[in-house]
C-alpha positions in Angstrom: 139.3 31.9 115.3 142.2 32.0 112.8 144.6 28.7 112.2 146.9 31.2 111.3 150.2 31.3 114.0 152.0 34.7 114.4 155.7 33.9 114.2 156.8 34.4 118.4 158.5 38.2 118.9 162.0 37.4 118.8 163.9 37.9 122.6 166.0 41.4 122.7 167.4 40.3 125.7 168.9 37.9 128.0 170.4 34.2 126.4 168.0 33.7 123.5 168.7 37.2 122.3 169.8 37.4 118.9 174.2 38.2 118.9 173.6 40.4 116.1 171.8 43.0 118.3 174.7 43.3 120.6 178.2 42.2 118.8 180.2 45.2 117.3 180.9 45.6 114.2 183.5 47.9 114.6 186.5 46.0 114.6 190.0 47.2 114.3 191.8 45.5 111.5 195.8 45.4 112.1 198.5 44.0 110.1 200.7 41.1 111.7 203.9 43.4 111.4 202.5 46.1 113.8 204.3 46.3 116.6 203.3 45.8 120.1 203.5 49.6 121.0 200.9 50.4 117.6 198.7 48.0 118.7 198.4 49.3 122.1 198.0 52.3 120.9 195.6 51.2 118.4 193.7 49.8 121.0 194.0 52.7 123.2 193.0 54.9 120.6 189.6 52.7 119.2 188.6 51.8 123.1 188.3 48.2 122.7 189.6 45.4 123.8 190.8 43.2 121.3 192.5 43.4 117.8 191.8 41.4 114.4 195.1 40.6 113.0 194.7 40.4 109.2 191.8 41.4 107.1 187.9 40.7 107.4 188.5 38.1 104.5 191.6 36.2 106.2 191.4 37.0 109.9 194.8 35.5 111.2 194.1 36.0 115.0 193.7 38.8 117.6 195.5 40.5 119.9 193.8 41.3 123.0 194.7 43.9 126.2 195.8 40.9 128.3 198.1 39.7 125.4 199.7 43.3 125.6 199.5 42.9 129.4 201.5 39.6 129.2 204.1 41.3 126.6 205.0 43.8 129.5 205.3 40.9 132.2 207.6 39.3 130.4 209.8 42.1 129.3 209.4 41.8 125.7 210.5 45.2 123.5 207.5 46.6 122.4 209.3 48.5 119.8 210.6 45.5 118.0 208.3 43.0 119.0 205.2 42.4 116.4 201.8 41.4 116.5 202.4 38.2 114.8 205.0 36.9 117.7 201.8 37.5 120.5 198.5 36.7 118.3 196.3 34.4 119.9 195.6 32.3 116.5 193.1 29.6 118.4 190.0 31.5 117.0 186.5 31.0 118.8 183.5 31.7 116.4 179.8 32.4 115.9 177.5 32.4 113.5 175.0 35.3 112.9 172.0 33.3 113.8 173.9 32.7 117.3 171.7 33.4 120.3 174.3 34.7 123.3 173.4 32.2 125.7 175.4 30.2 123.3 178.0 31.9 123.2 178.2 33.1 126.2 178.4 29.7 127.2 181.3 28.5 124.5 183.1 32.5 126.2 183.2 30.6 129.5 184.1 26.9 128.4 187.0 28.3 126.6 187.9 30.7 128.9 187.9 34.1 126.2 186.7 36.9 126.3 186.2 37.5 122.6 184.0 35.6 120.0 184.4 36.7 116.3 181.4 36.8 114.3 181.1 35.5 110.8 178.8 34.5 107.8 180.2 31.6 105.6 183.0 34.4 103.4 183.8 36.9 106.2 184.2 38.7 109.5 181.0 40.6 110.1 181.4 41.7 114.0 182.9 40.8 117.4 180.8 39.6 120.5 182.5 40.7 124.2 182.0 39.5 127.3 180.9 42.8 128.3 178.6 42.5 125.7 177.2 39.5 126.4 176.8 40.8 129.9 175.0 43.5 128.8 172.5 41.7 127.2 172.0 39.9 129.8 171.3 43.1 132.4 168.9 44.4 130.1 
């Protein structure tokens, strides 16, 4: 019998699953002078939910379809009205060695349903809700 330990088969699923194997890393970059009616459509366009406003290198915030929802509520032109006066700029983020029981669980303390994903220079994906979800199901 070998001393040797095999290194344990890392979980694909459920909350000890690895983010990296469910966050997107398609994320739509927008500038903070779109306005409200381009980022819908950007977002209508790329079928996602939320919006990076700035660059992968200097993420400013995100603008999500419930931000866009609110816009409407409340009347604002969505002609004249840009991103920058709607961003959510309170950020939540992960690391790439996050497992998604952790963050689905900092998704439902703060009440978001988007988690950015970084190294220590940059954004390298975005984790969902539905996401999480999903890797939960499977």
């Amino acid at each position: 019998m070998s001393d040797d330990h095999e290194p344990m088969p890392l979980e694909t699923t459920g909350p000890r699953a690895p983010i990296t194997a469910y966050m997107s890393d398609e994320i739509v970059l927008i500038d903070p002078s779109t306005t409200l009616r381009q980022a819908a459509v950007a977002l209508d366009e790329a079928g996602v939910g939320c919006l990076v406003v700035g660059s992968a290198d200097a993420v400013e915030g995100v603008l999500s379809e419930r931000d866009l929802l609110r816009a409407i509520a409340e009347g604002l032109d969505l002609d004249t009205n840009s991103v920058a006066a709607l961003e959510s700029t309170e950020l939540k983020w992960a690391t790439l060695d996050s497992t998604i029981g952790e963050v689905a669980d900092e998704m439902m303390q703060n009440y978001v349903r988007h988690v950015l994903v970084g190294d220590e220079r940059r954004l390298v994906g975005m984790l969902s809700m539905r996401d999480a979800l999903a890797a939960m199901l499977n």
